[in-house]
TORMARMAR-242899 format. One record per residue (C-alpha): residue in three letters; x, y, z. Coordinates in Angstrom, 1 decimal, decimal comma. Last residue first. Example, Ala and Ser with C-alpha at 12.3 -4.5 7.8 and 13.67 -1.06 7.14 Angstrom:
# TORMARMAR-242899
   r      x      y      z
 ser   13,7   -1,1    7,1
 ala   12,3   -4,5    7,8
END
This chain:
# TORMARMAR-242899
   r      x      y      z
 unk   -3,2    0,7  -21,2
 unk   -5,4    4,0  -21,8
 unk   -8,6    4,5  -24,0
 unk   -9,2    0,5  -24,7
 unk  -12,8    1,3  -23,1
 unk  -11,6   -0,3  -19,9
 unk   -8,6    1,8  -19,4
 unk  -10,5    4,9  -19,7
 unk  -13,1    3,7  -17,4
 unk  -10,7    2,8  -14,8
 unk   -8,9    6,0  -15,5
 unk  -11,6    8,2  -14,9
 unk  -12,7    6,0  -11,1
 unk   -9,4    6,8  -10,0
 unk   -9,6   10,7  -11,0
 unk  -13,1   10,1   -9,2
 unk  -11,7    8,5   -5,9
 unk   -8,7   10,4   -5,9
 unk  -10,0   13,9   -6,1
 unk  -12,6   13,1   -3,6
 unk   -9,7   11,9   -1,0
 unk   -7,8   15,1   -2,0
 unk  -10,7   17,3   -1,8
 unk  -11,0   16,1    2,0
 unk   -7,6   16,4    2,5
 unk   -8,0   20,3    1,2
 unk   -6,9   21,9   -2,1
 unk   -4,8   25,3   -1,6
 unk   -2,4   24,8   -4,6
 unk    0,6   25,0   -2,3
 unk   -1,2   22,3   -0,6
 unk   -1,9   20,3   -3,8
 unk    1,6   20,6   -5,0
 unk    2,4   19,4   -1,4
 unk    0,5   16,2   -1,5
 unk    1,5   15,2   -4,9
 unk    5,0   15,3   -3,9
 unk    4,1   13,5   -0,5
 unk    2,7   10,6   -2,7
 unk    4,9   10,2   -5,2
 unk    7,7    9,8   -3,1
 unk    6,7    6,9   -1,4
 unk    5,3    5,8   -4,8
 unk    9,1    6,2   -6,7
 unk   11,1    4,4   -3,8
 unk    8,7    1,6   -4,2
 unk    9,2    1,4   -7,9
 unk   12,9    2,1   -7,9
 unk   13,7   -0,5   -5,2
 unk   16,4    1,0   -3,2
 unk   15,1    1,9   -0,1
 unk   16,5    2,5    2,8
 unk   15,0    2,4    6,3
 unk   11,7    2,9    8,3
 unk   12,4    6,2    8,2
 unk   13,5    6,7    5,1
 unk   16,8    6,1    3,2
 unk   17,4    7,3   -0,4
 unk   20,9    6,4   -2,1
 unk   21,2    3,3   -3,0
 unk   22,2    4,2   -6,1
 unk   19,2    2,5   -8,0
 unk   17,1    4,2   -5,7
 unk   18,7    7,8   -6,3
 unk   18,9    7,4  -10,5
 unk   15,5    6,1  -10,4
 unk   14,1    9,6   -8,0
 unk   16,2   11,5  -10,4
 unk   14,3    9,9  -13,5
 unk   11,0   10,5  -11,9
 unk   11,9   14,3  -11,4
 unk   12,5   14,4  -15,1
 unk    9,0   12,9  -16,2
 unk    7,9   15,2  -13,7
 unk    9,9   18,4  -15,2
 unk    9,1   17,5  -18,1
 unk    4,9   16,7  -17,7
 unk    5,0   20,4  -15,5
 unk    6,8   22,1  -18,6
 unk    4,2   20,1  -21,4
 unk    1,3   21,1  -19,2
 unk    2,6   24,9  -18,6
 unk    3,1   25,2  -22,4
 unk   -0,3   24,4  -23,2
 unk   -1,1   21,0  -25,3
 unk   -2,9   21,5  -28,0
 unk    0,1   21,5  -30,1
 unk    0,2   17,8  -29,1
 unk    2,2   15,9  -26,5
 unk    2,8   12,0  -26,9
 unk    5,6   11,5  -24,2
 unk    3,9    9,7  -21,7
 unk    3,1   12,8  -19,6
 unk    1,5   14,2  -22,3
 unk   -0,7   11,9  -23,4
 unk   -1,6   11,1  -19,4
 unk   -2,6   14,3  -19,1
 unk   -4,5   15,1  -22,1
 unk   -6,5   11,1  -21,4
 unk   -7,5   12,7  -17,5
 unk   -9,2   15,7  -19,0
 unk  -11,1   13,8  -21,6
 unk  -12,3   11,3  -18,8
 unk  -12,8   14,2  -16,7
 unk  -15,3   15,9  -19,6
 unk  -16,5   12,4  -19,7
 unk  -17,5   11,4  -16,6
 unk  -18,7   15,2  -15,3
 unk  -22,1   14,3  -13,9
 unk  -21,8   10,8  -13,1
 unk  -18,3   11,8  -11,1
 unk  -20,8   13,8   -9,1
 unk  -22,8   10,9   -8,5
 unk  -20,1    8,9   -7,8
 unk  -18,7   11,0   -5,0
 unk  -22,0   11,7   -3,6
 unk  -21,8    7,8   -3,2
 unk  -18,5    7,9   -1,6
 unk  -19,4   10,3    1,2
 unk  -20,3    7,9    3,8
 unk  -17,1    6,0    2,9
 unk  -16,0    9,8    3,6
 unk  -15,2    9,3    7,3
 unk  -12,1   11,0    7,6
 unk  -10,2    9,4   10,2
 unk   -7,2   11,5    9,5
 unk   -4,7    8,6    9,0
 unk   -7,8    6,4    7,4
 unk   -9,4    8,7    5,1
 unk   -5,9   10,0    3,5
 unk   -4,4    6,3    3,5
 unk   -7,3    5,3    1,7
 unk   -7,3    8,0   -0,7
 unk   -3,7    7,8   -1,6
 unk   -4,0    3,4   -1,7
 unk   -7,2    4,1   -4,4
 unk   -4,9    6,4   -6,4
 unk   -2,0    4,4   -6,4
 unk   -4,3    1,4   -7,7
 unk   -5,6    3,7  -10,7
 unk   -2,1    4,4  -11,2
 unk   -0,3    1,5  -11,5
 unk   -3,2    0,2  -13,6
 unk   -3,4    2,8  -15,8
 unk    0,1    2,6  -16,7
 unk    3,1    4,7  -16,9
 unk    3,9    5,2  -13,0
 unk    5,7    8,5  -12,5
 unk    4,9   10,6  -15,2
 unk    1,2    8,9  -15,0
 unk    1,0   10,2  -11,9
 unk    2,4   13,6  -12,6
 unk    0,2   14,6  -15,2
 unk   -3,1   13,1  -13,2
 unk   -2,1   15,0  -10,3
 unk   -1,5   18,2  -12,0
 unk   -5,3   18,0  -14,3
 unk   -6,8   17,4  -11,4
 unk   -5,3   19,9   -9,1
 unk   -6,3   22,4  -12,2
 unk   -9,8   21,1  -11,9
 unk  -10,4   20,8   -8,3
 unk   -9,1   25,0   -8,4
 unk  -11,0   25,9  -11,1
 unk  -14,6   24,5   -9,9
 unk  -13,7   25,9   -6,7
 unk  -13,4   29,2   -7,9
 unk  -10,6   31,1   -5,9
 unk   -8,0   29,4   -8,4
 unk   -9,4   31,7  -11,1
 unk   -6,5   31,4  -13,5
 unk   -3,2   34,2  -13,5
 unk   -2,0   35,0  -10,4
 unk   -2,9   31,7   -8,3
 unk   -1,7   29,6  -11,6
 unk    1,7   31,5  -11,3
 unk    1,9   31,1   -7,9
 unk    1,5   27,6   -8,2
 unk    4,0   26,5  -10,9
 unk    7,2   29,0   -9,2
 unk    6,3   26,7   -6,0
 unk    6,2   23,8   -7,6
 unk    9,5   24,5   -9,7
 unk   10,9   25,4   -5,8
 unk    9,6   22,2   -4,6
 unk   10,8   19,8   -7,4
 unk   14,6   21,2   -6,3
 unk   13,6   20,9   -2,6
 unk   12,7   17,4   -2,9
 unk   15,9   16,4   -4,6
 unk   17,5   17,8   -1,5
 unk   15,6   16,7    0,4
 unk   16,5   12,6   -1,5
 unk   20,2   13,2   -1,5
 unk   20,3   13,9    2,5
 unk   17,8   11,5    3,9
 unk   15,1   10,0    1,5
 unk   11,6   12,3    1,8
 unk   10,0   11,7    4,4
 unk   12,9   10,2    7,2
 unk   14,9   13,7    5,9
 unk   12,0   16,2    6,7
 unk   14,3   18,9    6,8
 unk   13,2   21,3    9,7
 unk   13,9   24,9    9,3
 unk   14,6   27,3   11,8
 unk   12,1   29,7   12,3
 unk   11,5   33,8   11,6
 unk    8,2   34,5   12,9
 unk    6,3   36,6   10,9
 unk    2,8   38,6   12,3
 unk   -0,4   39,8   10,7
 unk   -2,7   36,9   12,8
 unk   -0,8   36,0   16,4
 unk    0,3   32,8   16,8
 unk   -2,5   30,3   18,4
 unk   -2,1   28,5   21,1
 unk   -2,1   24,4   21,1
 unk   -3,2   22,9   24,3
 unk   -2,9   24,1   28,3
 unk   -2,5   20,0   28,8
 unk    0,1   19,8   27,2
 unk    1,4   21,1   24,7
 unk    5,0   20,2   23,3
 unk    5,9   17,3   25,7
 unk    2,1   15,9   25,4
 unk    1,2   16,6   21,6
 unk    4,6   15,1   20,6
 unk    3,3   11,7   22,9
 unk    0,3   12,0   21,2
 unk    1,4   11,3   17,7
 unk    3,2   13,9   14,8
 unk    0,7   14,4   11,6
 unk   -2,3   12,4   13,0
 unk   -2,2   13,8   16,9
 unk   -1,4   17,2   15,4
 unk   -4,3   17,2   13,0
 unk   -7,0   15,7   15,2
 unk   -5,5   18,6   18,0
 unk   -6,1   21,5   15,1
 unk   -9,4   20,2   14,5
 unk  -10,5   20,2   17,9
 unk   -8,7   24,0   18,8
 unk  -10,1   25,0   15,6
 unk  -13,5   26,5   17,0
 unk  -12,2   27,7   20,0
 unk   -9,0   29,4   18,5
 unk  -11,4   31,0   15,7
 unk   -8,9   33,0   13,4
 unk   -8,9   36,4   13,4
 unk  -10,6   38,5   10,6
 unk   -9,1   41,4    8,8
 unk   -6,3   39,5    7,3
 unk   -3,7   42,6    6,9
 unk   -3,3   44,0    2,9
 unk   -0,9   47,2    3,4
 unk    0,9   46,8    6,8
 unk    1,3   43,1    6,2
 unk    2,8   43,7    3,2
 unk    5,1   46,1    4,2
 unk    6,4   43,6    6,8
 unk    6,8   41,1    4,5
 unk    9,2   42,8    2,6
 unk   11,0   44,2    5,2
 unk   11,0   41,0    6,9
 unk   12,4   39,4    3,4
 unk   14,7   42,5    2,8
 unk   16,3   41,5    6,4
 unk   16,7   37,7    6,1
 unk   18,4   38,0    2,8
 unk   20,7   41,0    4,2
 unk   21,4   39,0    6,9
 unk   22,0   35,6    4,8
 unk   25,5   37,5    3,7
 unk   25,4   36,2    0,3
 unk   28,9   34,0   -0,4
 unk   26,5   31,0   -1,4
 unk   23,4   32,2   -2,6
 unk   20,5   32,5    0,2
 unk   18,2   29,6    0,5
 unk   14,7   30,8    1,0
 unk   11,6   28,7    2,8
 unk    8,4   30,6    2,8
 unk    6,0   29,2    5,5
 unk    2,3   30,4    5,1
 unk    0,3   30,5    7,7
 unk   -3,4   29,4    9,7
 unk   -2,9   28,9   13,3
 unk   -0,8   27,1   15,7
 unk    0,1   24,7   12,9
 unk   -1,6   25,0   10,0
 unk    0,1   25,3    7,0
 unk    0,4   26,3    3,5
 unk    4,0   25,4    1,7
 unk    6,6   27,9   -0,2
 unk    9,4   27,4   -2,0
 unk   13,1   29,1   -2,6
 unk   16,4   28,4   -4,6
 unk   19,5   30,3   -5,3
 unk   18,8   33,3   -3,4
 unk   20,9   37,2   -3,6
 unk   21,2   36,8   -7,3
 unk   19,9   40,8   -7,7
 unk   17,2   39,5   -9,5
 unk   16,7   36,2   -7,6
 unk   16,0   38,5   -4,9
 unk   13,7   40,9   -6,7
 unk   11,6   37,8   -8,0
 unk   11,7   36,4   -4,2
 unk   10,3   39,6   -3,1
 unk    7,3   40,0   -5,6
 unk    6,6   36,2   -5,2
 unk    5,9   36,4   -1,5
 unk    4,0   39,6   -1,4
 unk    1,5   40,0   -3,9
 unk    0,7   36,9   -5,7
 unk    1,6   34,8   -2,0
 unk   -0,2   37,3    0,1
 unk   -2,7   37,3   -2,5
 unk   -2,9   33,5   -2,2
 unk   -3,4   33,6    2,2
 unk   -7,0   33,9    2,3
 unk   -7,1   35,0    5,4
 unk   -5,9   34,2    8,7
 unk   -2,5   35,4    8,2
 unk    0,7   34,1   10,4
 unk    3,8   34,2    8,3
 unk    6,5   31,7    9,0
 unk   10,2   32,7    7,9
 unk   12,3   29,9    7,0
 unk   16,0   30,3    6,3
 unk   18,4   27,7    4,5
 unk   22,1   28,2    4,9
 unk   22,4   25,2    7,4
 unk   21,3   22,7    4,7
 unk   23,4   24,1    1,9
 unk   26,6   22,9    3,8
 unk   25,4   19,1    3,0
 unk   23,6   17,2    5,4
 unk   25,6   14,7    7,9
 unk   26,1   11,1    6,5
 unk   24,7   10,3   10,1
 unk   21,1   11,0    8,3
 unk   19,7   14,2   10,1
 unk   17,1   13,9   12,6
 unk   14,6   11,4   12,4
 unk   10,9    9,9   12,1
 unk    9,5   12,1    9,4
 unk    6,2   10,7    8,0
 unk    6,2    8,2    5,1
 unk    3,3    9,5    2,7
 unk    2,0    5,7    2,6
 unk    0,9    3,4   -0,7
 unk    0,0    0,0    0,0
END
């Protein structure tokens, strides 16, 4: 079965590379819709840095914990005193803040629950214990950045080689996602299930080939999803197919572009950001081989060096975060899975996909 591996350890004994202790990671604390902050804020500044070649590689993620935020992650160039980097991002931020604050706070009572379902799931009860307590979770204060250090997520993602191969895909995530947020209606719903769609499907079949593969990768990412944050949507399953009855063969169509392109076969239809996202994936793929093979990604649970294993683990969290950065929720991911799963089913039994 297919798991997102969680992070289990500190750094591999192989010691991370001098890169790792360059990196700075500034949380910003806004209760509101936090893609204009990204449009206007976050890609502003790192467009001026990369400008003036003060960063050599950034990305972003959407997060929760104590409150709603946005964690920018920036790796200053090497010989760049990370002071100035660290400075024209607060500034930055700062001015932001000043000019487009979230206007509503968030509800501590309301998301005190969720936020403790989310913690226990994501890091256990014995985290909750020595980092809360009883007194439980508080929130940071909205409008505010906290400069953090950051965390590499070396049992997730591989050890050493494989963050660092994550952080690579990450920034051409991140440069993918605030370009969709500035220029497509992500704030429709409609828009933003179908552009997550139409990514996941492109970097599926990228990774797996077949319809098979990954119509049963699909089923193991939506069980794992439902199960780890005991999201009871068997009850929502037949919704599921009736809204896949509605839209079966638009998706269908939808799901066949993607896979075309990922495999190789892309047409002049095909828009420029499809074909760079199915080359960079088919690319990314190829890295996670070369790693495997090498003997080179370890995990929590241990090494891996089987190619098709190593690729699913992987898979999974780098599907995961393109749909955070994206804004989709884990409830939209289970629904996303079921009927992108239920697409290529039907695609492979009319003869449409192999």
């Amino acid at each position: 079965m297919t798991t997102i591996v969680r992070d289990g350890q500190g750094a591999p004994a192989g010691g991370p590379t001098a890169a790792a202790a360059r990196w700075q990671a500034t949380h910003v604390h806004y209760a509101g819709n936090a893609d204009p902050m990204i449009v206007h804020g976050i890609a502003p500044l790192v467009r001026d840095l990369r400008e003036r070649g003060l960063v050599e590689r950034w990305f972003f993620i959407k997060y929760w914990l104590e409150g709603p935020h946005v964690r920018l992650r920036l790796l200053p160039a090497a010989g760049v005193d990370p002071e100035l980097v660290r400075s024209e991002t607060r500034a930055a931020l700062t001015a932001f803040l000043r000019r487009r604050p979230a206007l509503y706070e968030a509800d501590a009572d309301g998301l005190a629950d969720l936020y403790h379902r989310m913690f226990l799931a994501e890091y256990g009860q014995e985290r909750w214990d020595e980092t809360y307590g009883e007194s439980g979770m508080p929130l940071r204060a909205n409008n505010s950045c906290h400069e953090m250090p950051y965390e590499r997520e070396y049992g997730r993602y591989g050890g050493v080689a494989g963050v660092e191969l994550a952080e690579w895909h990450f920034e051409v995530s991140s440069d993918l996602v605030a370009g969709l947020l500035r220029t497509t209606n992500v704030h429709v719903r409609t828009v933003l299930l179908g552009l997550a769609a139409q990514l996941s499907a492109t970097m599926c079949f990228s990774f797996l080939g077949t319809a098979e593969r990954v119509a049963k990768f699909l089923d193991d990412y939506r069980t794992f999803w439902e199960t780890t944050y005991q999201e009871n949507s068997d009850e929502y399953h037949e919704s599921f197919d009736k809204s896949y009855a509605r839209m079966a063969d638009k998706l269908a169509e939808r799901v066949a572009a993607a896979a075309e392109v990922a495999l190789d076969h892309a047409s002049a239809a095909d828009s420029d950001a499809r074909r760079g996202w199915a080359s960079h994936c088919a690319d990314l793929r190829d890295r996670v081989a070369e790693l495997a093979r090498a003997g080179a990604l370890e995990f929590s649970r241990g090494p891996v060096a089987d190619v098709d294993g190593a690729s699913a683990i992987l898979l999974s969290s780098y599907l995961h975060m393109t749909n955070n950065r994206l804004g989709v929720s884990i409830l939209d991911e289970i629904y996303l899975s079921y009927v992108l799963r239920r697409a290529v089913l039907d695609l492979a039994g009319s003869g449409a996909l192999r």
